[in-house]
KEGUVO-232601 format. One line per field, with one value per residue (C-alpha): x, y, z; residue in three letters; residue number from 1. Coordinates in steps of 0.25 Angstrom, whole numbers, plus 5000, padded with zeros to 4 digits. Layout:
px	X	...
py	Y	...
pz	Z	...
residu	ALA	...
num	NUM	...
//
This chain:
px	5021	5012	4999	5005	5017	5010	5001	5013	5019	5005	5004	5020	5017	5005	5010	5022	5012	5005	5017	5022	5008	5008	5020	5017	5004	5010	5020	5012	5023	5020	5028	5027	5030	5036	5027	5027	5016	5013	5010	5025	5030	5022	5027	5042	5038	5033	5046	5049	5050	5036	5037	5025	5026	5019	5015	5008	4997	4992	4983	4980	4977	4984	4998	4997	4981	4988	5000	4990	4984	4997	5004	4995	4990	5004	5012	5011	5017	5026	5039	5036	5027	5040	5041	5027	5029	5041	5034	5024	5013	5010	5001	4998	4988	4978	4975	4962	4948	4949	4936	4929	4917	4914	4912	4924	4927	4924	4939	4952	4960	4953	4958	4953	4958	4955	4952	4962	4974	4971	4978	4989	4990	4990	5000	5008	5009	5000	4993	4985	4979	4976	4962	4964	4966	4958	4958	4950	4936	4938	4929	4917	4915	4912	4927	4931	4924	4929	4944	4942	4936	4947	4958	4950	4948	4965	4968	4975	4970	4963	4965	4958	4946	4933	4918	4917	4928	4930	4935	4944	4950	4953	4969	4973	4980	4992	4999	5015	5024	5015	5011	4998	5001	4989	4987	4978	4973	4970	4967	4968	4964	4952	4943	4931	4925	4916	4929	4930	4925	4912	4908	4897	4905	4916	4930	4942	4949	4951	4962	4956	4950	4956	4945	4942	4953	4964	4953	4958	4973	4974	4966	4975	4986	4981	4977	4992	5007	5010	5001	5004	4993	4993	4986	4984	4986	4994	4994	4997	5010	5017	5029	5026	5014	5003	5005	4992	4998	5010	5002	4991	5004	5010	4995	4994	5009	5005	4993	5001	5002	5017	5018	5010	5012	5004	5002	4992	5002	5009	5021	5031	5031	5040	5041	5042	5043	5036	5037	5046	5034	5034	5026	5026	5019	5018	5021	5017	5012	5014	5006	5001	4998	4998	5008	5017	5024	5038	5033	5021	5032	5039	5035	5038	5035	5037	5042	5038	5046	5038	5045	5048	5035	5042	5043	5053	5051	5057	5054	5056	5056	5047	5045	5032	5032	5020	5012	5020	5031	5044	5058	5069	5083	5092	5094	5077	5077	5087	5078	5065	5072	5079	5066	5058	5069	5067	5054	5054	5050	5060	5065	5073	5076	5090	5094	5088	5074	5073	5065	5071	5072	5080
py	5155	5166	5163	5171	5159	5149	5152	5154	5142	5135	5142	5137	5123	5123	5129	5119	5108	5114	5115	5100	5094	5104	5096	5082	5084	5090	5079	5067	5063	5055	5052	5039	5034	5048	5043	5055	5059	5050	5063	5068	5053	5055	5070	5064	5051	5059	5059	5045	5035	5026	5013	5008	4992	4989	4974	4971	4962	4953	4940	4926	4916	4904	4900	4911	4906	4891	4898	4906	4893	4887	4897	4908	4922	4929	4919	4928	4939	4932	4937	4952	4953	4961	4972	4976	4975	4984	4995	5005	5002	4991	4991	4980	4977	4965	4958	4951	4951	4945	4940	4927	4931	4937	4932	4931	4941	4936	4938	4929	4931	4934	4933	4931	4928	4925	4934	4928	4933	4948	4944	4940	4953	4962	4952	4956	4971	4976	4989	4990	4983	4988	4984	4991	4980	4970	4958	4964	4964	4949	4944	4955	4967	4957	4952	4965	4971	4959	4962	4977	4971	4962	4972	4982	4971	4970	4983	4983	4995	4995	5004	5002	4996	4998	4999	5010	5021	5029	5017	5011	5023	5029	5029	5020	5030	5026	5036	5032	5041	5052	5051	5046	5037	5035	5020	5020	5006	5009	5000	5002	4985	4982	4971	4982	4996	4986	4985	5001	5007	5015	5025	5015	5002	4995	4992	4997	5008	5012	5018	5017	5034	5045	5048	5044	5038	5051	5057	5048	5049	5062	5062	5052	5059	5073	5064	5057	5059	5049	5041	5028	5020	5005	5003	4991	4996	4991	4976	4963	4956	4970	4975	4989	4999	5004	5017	5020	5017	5027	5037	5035	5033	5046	5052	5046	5053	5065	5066	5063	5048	5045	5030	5022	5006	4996	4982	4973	4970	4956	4961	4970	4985	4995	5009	5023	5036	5047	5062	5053	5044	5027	5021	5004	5000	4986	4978	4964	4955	4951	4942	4934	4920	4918	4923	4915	4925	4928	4944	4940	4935	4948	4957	4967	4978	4993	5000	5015	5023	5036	5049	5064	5062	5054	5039	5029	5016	5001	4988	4972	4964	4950	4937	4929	4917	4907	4920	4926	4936	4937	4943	4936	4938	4951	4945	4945	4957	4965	4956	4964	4979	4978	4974	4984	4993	4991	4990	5005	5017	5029	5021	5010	5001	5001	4987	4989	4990	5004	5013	5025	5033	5029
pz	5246	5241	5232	5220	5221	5222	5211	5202	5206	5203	5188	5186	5189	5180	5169	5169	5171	5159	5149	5153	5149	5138	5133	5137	5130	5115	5116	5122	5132	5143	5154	5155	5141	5133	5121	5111	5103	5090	5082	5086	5082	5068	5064	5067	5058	5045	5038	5041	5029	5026	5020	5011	5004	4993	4986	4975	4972	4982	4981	4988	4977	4974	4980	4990	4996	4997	5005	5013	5018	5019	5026	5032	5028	5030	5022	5008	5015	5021	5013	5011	5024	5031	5019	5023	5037	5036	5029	5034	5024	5015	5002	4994	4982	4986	4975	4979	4986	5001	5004	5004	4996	4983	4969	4957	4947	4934	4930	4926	4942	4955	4968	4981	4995	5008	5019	5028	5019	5026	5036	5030	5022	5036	5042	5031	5032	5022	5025	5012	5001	4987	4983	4968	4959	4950	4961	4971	4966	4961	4970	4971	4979	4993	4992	4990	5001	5009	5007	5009	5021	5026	5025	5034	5044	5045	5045	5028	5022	5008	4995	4981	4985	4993	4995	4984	4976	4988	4996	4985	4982	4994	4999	5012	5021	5031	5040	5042	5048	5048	5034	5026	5016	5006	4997	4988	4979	4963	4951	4937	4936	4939	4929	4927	4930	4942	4950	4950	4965	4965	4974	4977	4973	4979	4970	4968	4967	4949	4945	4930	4932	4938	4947	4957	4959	4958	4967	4978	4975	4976	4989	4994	4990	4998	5010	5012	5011	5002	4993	4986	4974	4974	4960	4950	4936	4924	4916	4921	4919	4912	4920	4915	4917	4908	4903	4913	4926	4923	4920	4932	4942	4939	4941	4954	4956	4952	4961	4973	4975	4981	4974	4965	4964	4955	4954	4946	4935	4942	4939	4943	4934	4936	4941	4941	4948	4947	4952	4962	4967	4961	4954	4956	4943	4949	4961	4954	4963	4978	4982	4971	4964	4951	4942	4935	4929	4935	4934	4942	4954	4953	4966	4974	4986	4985	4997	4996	5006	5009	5015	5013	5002	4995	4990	4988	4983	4983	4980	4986	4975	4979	4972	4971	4975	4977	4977	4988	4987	4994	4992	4984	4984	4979	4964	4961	4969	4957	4946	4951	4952	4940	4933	4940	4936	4923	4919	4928	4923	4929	4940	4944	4957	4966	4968	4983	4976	4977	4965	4961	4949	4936
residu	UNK	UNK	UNK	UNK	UNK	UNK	UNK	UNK	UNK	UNK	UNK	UNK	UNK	UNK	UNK	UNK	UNK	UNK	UNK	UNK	UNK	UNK	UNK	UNK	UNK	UNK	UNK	UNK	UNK	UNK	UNK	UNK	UNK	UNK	UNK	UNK	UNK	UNK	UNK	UNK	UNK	UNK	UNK	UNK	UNK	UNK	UNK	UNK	UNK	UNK	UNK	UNK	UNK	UNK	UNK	UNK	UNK	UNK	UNK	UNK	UNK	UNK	UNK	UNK	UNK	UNK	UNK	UNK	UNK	UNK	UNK	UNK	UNK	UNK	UNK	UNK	UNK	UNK	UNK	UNK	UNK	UNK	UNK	UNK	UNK	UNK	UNK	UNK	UNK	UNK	UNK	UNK	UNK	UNK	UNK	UNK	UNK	UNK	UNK	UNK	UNK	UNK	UNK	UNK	UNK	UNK	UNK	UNK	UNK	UNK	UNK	UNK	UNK	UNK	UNK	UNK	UNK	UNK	UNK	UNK	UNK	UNK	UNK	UNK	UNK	UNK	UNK	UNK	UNK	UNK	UNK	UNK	UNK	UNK	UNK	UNK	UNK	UNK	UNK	UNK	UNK	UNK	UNK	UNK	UNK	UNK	UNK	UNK	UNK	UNK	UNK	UNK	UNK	UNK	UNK	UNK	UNK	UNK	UNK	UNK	UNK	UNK	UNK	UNK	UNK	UNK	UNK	UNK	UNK	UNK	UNK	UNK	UNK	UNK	UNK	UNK	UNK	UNK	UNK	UNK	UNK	UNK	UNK	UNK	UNK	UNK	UNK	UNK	UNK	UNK	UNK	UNK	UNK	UNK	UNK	UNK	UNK	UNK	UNK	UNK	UNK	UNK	UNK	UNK	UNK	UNK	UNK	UNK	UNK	UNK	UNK	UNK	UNK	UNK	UNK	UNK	UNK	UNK	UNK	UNK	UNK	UNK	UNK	UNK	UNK	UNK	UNK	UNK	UNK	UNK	UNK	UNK	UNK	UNK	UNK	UNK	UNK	UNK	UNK	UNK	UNK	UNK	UNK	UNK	UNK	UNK	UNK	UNK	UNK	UNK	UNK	UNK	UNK	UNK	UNK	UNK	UNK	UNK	UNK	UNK	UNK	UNK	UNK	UNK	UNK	UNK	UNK	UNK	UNK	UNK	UNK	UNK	UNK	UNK	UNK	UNK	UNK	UNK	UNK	UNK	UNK	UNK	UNK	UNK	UNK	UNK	UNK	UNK	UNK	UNK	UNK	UNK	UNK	UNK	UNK	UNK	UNK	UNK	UNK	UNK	UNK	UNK	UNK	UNK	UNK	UNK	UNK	UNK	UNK	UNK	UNK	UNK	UNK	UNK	UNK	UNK	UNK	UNK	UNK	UNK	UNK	UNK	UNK	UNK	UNK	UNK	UNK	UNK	UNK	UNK	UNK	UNK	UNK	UNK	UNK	UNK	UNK	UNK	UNK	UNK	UNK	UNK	UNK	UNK	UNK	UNK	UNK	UNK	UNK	UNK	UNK	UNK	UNK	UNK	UNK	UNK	UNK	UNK
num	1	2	3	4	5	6	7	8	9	10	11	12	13	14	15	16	17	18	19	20	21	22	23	24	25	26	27	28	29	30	31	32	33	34	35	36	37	38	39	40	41	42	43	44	45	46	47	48	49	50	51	52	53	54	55	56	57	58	59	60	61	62	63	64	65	66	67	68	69	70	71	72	73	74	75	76	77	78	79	80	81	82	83	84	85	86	87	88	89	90	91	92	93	94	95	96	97	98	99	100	101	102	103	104	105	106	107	108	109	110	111	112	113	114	115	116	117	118	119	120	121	122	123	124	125	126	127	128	129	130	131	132	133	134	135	136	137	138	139	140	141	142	143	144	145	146	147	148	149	150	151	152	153	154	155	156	157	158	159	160	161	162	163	164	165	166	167	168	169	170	171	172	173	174	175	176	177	178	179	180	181	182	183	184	185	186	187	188	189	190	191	192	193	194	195	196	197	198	199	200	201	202	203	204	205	206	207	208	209	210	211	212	213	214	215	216	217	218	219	220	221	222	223	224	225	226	227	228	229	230	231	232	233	234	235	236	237	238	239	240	241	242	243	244	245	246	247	248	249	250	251	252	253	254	255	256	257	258	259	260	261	262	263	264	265	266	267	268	269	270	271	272	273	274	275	276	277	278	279	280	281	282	283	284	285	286	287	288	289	290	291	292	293	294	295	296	297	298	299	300	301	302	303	304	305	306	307	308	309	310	311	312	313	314	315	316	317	318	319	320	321	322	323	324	325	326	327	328	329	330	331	332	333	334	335	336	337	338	339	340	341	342	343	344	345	346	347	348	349	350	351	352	353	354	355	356	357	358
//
């Protein structure tokens, strides 16, 4: 075989080699195991449905610290544990300071709980705690930086609170599906201008100003896909808003925010959609001692389903008991979506739980 042949045949075998690598390498096939390139998996995955729970407000005290000890850390999220495990992002408002230091609050109701109940709230499913509410600094700044600390330490993610404003404002960011979903923590509660986070002062994040907190929500709102506020606003033991939180939830709506849910009255409020984005006035409570009033038994979670930029929304109603809440039957479940139903601003629930417009 001539020279010229062979050297054909040599440049023919090398460019096929070439070409084969060449596509191995842009699809990251192995031979051994075919496994494809998670970028690939991740551009077929955007439009895929993502699921986000969401609780309302969460303590230890009382009943609920007597069947910790009893029954173990996991015990209180014994009954609604599988909803958050179901779902691809969890968000709950943690009521209290974890810590073992600090020093009361002079003020009427302060909670406190032990650091061993983290675990329990990972176990569970939760992926964030809301920090922004008037519990969290009731044993100083220590217990605060403790229970910021905590959380780091198992992996759950914190909004609302922090070393200084930047910190407490700043969203929590989660990529699902191939798409950033941005939480933020606010409070429009808090016992006195001390609590408000400085640019040199741990706190939490206050929602009594504009800036800085729309600062933040509009940068959370460039830097995601969807973007959803947990805040504390509105009056204790009312079933409807202040005229303030509707106004202030349509704001954050018309800066981008994709849904808006509120606690901090311990009771269920209704809801309302807006430029088709909804807005929970109040989740009540979730885990909580205390309340004698049937209202302050009254729970729920909000299942948000994001996809195509848009939200839909739906509810499982839940029943305190001892502090800790669970499902019922089919007949309190009607009993809580007709009166959410009712107390509802342009919107109603289907008997499966579901909101919709009126």
């Amino acid at each position: 075989m001539g020279n010229k042949k062979i050297t054909k045949l040599l440049i023919s075998s090398l460019t096929t080699i070439l070409l084969t690598s060449s596509m191995m390498m842009l699809n990251n096939i192995s031979l051994g195991n075919l496994k494809i390139n998670n970028k690939v998996n991740a551009a077929q995955n955007t439009n895929k449905p993502i699921t986000v729970t969401l609780a309302g407000d969460m303590m230890f005290e009382g009943k609920i610290n007597y069947q910790i000890k009893k029954y173990g850390v996991d015990y209180p999220f014994k009954y609604v544990s599988p909803y958050f495990k179901k779902s691809d992002l969890t968000v709950v408002n943690l009521e209290t300071s974890i810590s073992n230091r600090g020093k009361a609050e002079d003020k009427q109701f302060r909670f406190r709980a032990n650091p061993s109940v983290v675990k329990g709230i990972k176990n569970s499913g939760i992926d964030i705690v809301s920090l922004a509410n008037n519990h969290s600094l009731d044993y100083g700044k220590d217990a605060l930086m403790d229970t910021l600390n905590y959380a780091k330490k198992e992996q759950i993610g914190t909004v609302g609170a922090g070393k200084n404003s930047k910190e407490a404002f700043t969203a929590q960011y989660r990529t699902i599906n191939g798409k950033k979903i941005a939480i933020l923590g606010l409070s429009h509660v808090l016992p006195e201008s001390s609590w408000f986070a400085g640019s040199n002062k741990a706190g939490i994040a206050s929602a009594y100003t504009t800036n800085p907190m729309m600062q933040y929500v509009k940068y959370a709102v460039k830097k995601s896909d969807y973007t959803i506020i947990m805040i504390h606003w509105n009056k204790e033991r009312k079933d409807y808003p202040e005229d303030y939180a509707r106004k202030l939830g349509k704001q954050f709506i018309d800066a981008g925010v994709d849904a808006v849910v509120g606690g901090h009255s311990h009771t269920l409020m209704g809801t309302e959609i807006y430029k088709g984005a909804p807005i929970y006035y109040s989740l009540g409570n979730f885990i909580f001692d205390g309340s004698n009033d049937p209202k302050g038994q009254e729970s729920m979670i909000v299942r948000l389903t994001l996809q195509n930029n848009k939200v839909k929304s739906s509810i499982i109603p839940l029943k305190i008991n001892n502090g800790i809440p669970r499902t019922v039957n089919a007949n309190y479940n009607q009993t809580i979506i007709k009166k959410l139903s009712k107390i509802s601003y342009n919107t109603k629930f289907t008997t499966n739980g579901t909101l919709l417009y009126k």
